[in-house]
Backbone as XML, in Angstrom:
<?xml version="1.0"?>
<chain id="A" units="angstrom">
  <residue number="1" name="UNK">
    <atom name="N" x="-196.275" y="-66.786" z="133.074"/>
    <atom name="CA" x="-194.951" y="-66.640" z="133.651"/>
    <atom name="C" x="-194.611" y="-67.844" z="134.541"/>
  </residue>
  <residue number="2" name="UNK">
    <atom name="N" x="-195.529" y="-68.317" z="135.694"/>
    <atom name="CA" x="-195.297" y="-68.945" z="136.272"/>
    <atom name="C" x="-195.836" y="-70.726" z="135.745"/>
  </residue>
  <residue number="3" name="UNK">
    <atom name="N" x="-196.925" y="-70.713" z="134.537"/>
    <atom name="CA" x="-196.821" y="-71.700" z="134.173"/>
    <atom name="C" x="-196.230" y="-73.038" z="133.560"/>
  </residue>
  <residue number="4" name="UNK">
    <atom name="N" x="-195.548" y="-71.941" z="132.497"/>
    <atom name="CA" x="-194.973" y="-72.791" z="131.590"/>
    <atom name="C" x="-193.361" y="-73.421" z="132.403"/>
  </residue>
  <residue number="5" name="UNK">
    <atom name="N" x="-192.524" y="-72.868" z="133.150"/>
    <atom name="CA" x="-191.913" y="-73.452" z="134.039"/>
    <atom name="C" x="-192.804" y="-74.551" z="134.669"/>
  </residue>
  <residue number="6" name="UNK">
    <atom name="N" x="-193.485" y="-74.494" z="135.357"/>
    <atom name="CA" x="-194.315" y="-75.439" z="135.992"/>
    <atom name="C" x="-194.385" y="-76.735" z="135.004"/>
  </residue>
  <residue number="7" name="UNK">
    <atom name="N" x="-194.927" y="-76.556" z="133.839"/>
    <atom name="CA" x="-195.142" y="-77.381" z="133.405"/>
    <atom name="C" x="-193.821" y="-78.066" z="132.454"/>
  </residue>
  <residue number="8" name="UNK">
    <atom name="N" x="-192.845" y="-77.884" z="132.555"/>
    <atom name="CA" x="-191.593" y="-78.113" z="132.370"/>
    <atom name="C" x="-191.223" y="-78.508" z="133.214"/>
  </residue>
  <residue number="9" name="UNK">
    <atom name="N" x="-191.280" y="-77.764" z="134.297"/>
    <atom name="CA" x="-190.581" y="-78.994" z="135.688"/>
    <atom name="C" x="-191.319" y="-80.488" z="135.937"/>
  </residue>
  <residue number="10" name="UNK">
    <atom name="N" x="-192.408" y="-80.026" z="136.060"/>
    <atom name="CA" x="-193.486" y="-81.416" z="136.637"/>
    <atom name="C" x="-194.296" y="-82.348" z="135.120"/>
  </residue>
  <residue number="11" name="UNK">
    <atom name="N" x="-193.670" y="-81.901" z="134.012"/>
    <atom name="CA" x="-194.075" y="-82.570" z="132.977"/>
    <atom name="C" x="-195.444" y="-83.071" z="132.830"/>
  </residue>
  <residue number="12" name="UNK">
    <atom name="N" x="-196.218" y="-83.644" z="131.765"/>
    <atom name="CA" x="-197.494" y="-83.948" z="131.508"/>
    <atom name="C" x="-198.122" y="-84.283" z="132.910"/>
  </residue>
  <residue number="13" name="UNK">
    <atom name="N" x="-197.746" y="-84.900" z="133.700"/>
    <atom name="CA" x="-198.484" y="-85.568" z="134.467"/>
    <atom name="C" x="-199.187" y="-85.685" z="135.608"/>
  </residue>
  <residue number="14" name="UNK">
    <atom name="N" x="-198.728" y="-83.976" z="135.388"/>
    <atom name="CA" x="-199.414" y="-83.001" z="136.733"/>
    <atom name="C" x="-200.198" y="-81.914" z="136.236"/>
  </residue>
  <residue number="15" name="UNK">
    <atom name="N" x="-200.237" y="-82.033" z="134.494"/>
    <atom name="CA" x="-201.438" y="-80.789" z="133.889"/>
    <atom name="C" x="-202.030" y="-80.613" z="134.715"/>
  </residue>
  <residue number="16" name="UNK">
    <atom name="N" x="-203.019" y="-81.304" z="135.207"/>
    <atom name="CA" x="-204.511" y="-81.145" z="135.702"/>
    <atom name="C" x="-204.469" y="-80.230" z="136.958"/>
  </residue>
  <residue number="17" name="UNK">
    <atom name="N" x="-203.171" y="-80.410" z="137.837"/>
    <atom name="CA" x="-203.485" y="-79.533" z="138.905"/>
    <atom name="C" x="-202.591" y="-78.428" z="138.624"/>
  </residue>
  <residue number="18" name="UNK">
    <atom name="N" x="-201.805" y="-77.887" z="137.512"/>
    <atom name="CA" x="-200.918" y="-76.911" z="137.542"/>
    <atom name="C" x="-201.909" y="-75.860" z="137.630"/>
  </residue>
  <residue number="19" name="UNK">
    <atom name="N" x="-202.927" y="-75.841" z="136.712"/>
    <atom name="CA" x="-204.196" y="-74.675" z="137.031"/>
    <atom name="C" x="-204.629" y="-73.755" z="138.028"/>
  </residue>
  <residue number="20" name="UNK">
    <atom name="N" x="-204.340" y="-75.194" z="139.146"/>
    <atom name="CA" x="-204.720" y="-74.594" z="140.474"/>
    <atom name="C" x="-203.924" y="-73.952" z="140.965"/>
  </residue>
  <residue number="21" name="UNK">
    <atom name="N" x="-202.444" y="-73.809" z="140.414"/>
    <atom name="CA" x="-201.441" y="-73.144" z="141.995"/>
    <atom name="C" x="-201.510" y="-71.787" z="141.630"/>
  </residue>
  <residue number="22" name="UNK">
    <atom name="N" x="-202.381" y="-70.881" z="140.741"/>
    <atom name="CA" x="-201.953" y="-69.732" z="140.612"/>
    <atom name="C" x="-203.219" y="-69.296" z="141.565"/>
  </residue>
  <residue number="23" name="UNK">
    <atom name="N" x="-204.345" y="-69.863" z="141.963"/>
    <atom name="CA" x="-205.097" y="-69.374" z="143.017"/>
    <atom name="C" x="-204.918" y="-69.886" z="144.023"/>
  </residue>
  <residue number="24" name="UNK">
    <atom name="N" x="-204.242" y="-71.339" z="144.400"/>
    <atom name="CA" x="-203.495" y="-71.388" z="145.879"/>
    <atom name="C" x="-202.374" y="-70.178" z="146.235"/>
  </residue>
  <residue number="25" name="UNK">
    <atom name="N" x="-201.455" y="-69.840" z="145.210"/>
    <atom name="CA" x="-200.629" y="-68.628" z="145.514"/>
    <atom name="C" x="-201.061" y="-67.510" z="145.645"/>
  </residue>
  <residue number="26" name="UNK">
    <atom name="N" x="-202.301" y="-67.005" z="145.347"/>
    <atom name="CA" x="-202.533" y="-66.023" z="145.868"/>
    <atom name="C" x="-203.143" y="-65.978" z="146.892"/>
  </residue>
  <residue number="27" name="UNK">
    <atom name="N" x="-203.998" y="-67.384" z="147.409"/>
    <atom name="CA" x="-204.805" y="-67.554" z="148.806"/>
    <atom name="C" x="-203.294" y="-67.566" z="149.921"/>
  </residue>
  <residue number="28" name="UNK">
    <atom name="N" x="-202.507" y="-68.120" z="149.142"/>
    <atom name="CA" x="-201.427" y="-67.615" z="150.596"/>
    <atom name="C" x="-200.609" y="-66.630" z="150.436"/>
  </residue>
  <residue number="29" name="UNK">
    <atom name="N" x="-200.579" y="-65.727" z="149.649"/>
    <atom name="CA" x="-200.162" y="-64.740" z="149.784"/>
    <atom name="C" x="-200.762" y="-63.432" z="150.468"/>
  </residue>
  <residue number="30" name="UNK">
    <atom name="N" x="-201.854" y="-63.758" z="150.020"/>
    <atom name="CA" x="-203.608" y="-63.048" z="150.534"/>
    <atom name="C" x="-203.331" y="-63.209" z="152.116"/>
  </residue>
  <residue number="31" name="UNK">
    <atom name="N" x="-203.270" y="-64.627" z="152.215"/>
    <atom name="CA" x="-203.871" y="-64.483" z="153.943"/>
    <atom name="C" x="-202.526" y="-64.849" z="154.509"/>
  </residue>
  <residue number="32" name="UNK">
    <atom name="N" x="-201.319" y="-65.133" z="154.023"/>
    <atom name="CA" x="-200.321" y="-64.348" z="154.948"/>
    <atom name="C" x="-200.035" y="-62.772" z="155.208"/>
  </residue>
  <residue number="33" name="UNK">
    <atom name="N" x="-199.944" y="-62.281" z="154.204"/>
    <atom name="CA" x="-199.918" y="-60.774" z="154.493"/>
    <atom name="C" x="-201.084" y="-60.399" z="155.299"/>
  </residue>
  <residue number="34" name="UNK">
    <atom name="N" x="-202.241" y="-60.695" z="155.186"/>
    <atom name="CA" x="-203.657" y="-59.809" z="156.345"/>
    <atom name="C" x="-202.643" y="-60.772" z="157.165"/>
  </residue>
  <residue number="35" name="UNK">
    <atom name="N" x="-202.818" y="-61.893" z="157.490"/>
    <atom name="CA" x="-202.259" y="-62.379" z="159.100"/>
    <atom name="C" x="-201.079" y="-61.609" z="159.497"/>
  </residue>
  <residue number="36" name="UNK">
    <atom name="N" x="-199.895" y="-61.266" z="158.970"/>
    <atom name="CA" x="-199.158" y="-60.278" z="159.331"/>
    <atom name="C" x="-198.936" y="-59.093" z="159.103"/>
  </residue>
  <residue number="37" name="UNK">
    <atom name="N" x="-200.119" y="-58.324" z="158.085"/>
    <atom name="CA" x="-200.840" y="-56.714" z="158.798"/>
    <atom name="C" x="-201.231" y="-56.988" z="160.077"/>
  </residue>
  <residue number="38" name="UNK">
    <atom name="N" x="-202.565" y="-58.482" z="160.035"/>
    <atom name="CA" x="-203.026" y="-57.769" z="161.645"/>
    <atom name="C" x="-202.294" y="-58.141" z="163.202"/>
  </residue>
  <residue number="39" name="UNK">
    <atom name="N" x="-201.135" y="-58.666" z="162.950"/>
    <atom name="CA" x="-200.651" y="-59.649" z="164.158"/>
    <atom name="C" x="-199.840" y="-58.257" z="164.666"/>
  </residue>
  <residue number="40" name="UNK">
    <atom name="N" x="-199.862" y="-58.463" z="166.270"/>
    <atom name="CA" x="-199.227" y="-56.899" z="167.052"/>
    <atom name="C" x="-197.382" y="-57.189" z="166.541"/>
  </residue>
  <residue number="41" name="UNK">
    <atom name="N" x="-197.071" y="-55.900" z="166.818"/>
    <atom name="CA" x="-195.822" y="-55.814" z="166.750"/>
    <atom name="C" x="-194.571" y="-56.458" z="168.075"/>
  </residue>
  <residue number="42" name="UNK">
    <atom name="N" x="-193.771" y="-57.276" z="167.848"/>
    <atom name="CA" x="-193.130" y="-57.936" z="169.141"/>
    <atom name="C" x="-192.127" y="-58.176" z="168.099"/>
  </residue>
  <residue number="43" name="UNK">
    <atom name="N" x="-191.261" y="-59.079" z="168.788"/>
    <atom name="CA" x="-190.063" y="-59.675" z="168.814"/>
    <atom name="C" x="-190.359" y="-60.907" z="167.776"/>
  </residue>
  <residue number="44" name="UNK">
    <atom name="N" x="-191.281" y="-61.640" z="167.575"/>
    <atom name="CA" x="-191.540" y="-63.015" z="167.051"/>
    <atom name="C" x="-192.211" y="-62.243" z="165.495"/>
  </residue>
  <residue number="45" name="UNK">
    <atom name="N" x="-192.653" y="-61.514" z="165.316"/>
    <atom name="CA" x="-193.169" y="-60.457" z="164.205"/>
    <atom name="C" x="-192.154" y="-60.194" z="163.019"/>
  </residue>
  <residue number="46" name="UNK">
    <atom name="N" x="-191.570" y="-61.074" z="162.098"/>
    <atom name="CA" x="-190.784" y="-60.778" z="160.785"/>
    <atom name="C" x="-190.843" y="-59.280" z="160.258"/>
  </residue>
  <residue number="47" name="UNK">
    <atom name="N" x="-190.179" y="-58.564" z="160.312"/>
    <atom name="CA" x="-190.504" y="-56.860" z="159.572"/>
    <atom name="C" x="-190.705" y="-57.323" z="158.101"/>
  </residue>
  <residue number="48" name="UNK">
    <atom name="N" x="-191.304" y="-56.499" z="157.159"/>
    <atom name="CA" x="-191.918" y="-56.840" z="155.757"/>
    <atom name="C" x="-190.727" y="-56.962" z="155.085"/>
  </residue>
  <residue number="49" name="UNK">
    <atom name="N" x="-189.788" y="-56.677" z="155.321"/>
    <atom name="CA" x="-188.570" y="-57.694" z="154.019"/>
    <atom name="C" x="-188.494" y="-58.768" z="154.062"/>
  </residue>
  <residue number="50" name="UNK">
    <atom name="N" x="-188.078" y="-59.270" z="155.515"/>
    <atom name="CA" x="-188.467" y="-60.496" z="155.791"/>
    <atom name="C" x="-189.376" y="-61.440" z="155.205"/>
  </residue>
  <residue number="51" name="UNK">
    <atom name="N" x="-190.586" y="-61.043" z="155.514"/>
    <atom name="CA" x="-191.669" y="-61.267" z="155.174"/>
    <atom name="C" x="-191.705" y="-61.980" z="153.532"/>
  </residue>
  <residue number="52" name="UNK">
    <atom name="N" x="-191.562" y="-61.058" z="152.959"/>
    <atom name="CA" x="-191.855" y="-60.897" z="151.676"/>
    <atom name="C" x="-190.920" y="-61.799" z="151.519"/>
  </residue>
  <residue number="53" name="UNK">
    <atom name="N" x="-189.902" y="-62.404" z="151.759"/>
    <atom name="CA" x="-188.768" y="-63.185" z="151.668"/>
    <atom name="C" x="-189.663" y="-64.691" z="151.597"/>
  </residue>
  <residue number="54" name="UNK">
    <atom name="N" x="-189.961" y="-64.643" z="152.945"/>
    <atom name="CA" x="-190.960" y="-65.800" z="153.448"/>
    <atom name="C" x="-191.460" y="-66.111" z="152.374"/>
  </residue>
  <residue number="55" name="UNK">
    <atom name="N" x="-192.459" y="-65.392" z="152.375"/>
    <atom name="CA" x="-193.521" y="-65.617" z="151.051"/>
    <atom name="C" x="-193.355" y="-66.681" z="150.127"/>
  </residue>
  <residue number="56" name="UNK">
    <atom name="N" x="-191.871" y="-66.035" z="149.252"/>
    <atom name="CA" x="-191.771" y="-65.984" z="148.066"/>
    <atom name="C" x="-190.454" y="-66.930" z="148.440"/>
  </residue>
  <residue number="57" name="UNK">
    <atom name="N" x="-190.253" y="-67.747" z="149.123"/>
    <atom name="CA" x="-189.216" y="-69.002" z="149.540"/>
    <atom name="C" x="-190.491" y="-70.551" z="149.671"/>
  </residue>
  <residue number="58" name="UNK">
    <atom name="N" x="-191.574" y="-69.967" z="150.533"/>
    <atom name="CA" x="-192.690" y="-70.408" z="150.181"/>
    <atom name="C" x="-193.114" y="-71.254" z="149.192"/>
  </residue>
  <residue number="59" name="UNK">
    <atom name="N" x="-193.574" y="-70.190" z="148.123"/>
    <atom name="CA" x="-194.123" y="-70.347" z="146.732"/>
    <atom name="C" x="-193.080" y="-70.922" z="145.550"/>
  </residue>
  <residue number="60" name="UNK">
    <atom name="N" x="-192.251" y="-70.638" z="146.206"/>
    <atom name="CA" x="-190.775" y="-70.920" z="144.625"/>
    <atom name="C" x="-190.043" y="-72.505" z="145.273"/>
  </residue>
  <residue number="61" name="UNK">
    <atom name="N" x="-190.190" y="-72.438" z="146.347"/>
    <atom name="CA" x="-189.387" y="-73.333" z="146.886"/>
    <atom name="C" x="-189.796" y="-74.809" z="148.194"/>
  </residue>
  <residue number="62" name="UNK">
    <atom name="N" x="-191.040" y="-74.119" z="148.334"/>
    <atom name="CA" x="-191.962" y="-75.131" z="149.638"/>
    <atom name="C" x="-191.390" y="-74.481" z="151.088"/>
  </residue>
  <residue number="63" name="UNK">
    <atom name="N" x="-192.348" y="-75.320" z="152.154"/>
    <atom name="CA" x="-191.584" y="-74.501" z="153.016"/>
    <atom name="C" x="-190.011" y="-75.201" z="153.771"/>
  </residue>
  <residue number="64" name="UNK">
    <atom name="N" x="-189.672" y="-76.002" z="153.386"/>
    <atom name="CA" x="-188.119" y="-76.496" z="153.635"/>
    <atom name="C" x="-187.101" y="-76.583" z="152.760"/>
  </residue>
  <residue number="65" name="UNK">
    <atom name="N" x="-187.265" y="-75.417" z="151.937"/>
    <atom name="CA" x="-186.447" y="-75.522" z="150.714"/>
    <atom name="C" x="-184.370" y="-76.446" z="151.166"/>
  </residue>
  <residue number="66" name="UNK">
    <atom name="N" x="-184.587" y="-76.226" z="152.308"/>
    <atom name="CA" x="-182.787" y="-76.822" z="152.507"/>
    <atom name="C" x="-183.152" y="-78.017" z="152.786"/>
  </residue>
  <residue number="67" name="UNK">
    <atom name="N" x="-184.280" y="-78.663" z="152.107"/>
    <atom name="CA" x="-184.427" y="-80.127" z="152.438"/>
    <atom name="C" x="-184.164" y="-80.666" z="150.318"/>
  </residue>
  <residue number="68" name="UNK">
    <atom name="N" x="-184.231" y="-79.849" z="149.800"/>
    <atom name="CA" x="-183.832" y="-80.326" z="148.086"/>
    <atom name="C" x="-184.069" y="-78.687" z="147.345"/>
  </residue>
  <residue number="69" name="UNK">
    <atom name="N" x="-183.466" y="-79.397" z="146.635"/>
    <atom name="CA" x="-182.957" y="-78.264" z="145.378"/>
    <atom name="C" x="-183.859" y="-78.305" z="143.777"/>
  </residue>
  <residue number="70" name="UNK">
    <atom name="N" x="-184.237" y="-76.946" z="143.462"/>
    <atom name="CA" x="-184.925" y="-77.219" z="142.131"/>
    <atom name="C" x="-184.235" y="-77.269" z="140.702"/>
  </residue>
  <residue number="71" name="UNK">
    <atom name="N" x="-183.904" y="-78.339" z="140.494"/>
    <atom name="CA" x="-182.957" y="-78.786" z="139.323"/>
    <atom name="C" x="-183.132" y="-77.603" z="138.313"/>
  </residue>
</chain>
């Protein structure tokens, strides 16, 4: 699902590491969610829509997506 885009966007010349982002995405998906299961509840604390927003703006987009656009 998430490959073959990949490898359409970033063409031949990034084969070698497309492999890797499906276990970098889950190492940060993994250890953002435990970091915000275990972090106390306050004001600075995203509620899980949020969250999940984060994430997945993250992974689809980097983390400054209003710095470029994915053609």
């Amino acid at each position: 699902m998430i490959a073959t885009p990949m490898r359409q966007y970033l063409g031949g010349e990034q084969e070698a590491v497309i492999d890797y982002w499906p276990t970098a995405a889950i190492g940060l998906v993994r250890n953002a969610g435990e970091m915000w299961l275990g972090s106390a509840p306050g004001p600075s604390k995203p509620d899980q829509a949020t969250m999940a927003a984060n994430i997945t703006d993250w992974l689809c987009l980097g983390i400054a997506p209003q710095l470029g656009t994915i053609p």
